[in-house]
C-alpha positions in Angstrom: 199.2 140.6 257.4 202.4 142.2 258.1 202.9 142.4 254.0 200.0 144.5 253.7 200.8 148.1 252.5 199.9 150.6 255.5 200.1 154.4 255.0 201.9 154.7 258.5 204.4 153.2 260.7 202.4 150.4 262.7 202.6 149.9 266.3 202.8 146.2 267.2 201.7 144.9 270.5 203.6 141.1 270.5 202.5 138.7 273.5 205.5 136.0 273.7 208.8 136.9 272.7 211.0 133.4 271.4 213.4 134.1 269.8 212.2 137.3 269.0 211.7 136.1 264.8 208.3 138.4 264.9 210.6 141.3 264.2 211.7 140.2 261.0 208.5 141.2 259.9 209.0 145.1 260.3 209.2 147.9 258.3 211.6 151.2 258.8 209.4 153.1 261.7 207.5 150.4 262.8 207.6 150.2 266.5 207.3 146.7 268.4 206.8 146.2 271.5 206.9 142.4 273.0 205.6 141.4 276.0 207.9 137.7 277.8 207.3 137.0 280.9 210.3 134.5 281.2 213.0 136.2 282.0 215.5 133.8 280.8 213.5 133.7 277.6 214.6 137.5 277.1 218.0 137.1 277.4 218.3 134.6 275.1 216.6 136.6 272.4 219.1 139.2 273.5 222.2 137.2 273.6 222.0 134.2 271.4 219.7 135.5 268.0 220.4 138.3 266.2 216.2 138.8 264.8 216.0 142.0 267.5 218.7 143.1 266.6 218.6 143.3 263.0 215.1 144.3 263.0 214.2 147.3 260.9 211.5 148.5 263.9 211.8 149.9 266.8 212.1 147.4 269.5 211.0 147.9 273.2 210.8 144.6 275.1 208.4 144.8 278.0 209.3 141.7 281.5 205.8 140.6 282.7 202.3 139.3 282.0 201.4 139.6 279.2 198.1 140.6 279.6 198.6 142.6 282.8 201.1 144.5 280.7 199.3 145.5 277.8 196.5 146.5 280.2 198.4 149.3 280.9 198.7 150.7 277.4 196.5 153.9 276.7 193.3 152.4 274.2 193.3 152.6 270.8 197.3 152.5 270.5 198.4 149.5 268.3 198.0 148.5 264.8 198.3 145.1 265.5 198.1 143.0 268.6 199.7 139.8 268.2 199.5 136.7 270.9 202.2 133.9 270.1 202.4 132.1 273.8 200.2 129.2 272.8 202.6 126.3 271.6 204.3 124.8 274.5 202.4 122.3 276.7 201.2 124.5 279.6 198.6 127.0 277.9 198.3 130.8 279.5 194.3 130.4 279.7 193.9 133.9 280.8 195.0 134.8 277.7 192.3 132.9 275.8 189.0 134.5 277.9 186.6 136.7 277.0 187.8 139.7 279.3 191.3 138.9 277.5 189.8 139.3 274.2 187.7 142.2 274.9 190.8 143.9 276.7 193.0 143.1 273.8 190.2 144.6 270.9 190.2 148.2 273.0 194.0 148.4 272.8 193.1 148.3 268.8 193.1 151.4 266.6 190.5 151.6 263.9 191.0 148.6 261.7 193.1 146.5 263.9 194.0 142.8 263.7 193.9 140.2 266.6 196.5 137.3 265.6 196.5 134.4 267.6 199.3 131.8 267.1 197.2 128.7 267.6 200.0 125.7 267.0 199.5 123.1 269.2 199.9 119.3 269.0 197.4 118.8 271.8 194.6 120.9 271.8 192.4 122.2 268.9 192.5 126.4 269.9 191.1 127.7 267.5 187.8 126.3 268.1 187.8 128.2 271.5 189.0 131.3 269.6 186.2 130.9 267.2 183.8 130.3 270.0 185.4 133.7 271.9 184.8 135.4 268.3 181.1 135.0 268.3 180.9 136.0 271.8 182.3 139.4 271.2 180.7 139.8 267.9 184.1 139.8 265.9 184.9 138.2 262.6 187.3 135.1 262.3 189.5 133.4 259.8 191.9 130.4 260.4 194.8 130.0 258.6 197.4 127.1 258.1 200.3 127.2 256.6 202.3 124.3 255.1 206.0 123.7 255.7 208.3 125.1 253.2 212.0 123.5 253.6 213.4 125.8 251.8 212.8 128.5 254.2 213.4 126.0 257.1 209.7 126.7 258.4 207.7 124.3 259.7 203.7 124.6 259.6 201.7 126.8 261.2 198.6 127.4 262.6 196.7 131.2 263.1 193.7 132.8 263.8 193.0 136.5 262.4 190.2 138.5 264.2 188.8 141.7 263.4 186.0 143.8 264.3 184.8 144.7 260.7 184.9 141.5 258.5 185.6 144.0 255.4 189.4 144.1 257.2 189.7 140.5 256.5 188.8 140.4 253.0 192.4 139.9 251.5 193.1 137.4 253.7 190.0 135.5 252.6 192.3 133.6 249.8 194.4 132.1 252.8 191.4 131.0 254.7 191.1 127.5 255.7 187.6 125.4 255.2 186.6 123.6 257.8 183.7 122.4 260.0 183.5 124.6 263.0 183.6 122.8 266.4 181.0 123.8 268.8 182.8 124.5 272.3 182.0 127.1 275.5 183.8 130.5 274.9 185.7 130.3 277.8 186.1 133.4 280.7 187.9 134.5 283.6 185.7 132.4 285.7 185.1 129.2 283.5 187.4 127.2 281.3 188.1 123.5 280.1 190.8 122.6 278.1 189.1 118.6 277.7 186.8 120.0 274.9 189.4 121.2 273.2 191.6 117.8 273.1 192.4 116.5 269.7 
């Protein structure tokens, strides 16, 4: 995704900071803006890794909720809006509802993406993000990567949504086959994270 050519700098909305290795991805006049509500998680991204730093964006980290935060931002005003708080044990559900979702789709320009990191030992996500797909009428691709030593990464695990499935043809190579599990799209009022259990 971040490979693809674009005629513009992108703006990049970024739920969940680490270590801040997102920003490697960047381009000269990109603009990122992450969103960590850990404060602690911010100044070790600050103090101890270099990846904000050497990015070639421009970086603007934002302290808060995530989604609260980016519910601020004018509509229509990123590229990209990326969510990558998913892989430690305790999951931030309201950032897997419907309202999420639908809040994070009007924050997209024209031809936006919606990636979802979905790694997880415990819990199959991306059948709820398939399930919150079809309630909002949005196309869906999951994508797994293998572990490549020689890059030191490990495997990975994401979900690329978009409003117009024409957006998502050149990631349709990467695509992973697989049965889709039936599960409740879940909402601010209702979720379950039992049918999700591996």
């Amino acid at each position: 995704v971040f490979a693809r050519p674009h005629s513009t700098p992108r703006r990049v909305a970024l739920v969940g900071l680490g270590a801040g290795t997102l920003a490697t991805y960047a381009r000269p006049g990109d603009f990122f803006r992450f969103y960590e509500i850990n404060p602690a998680v911010i100044r070790a991204a600050a103090e101890s890794f270099d990846f904000l730093r050497e990015s070639a964006a421009t970086i603007d980290v934002v302290a808060g909720d995530g989604r609260l935060m980016l519910a601020r931002e004018p509509a229509h005003s990123f590229d990209l809006v990326v969510l990558d708080a998913f892989s430690d044990d305790a999951i931030p559900v309201h950032l897997l509802t419907r309202q999420a979702f639908a809040m994070d789709f009007a924050r997209l320009r024209p031809g936006g993406l919606l990636l979802v990191h979905l790694s997880n030992r415990y819990l199959d996500l991306g059948a709820e993000v398939e399930a919150l797909a079809r309630a909002l009428g949005k196309t869906v691709l999951l994508i797994h990567s293998t572990p490549d030593p020689a890059q030191r990464t490990e495997h990975a695990d994401w979900a690329i949504l978009a409003t117009d499935p024409a957006d998502l043809a050149f990631l349709q190579p990467y695509a992973q086959p697989h049965s889709p599990r039936k599960v409740r799209p879940w909402t601010d009022e209702y979720s379950s994270l039992l049918q999700l259990w591996r």
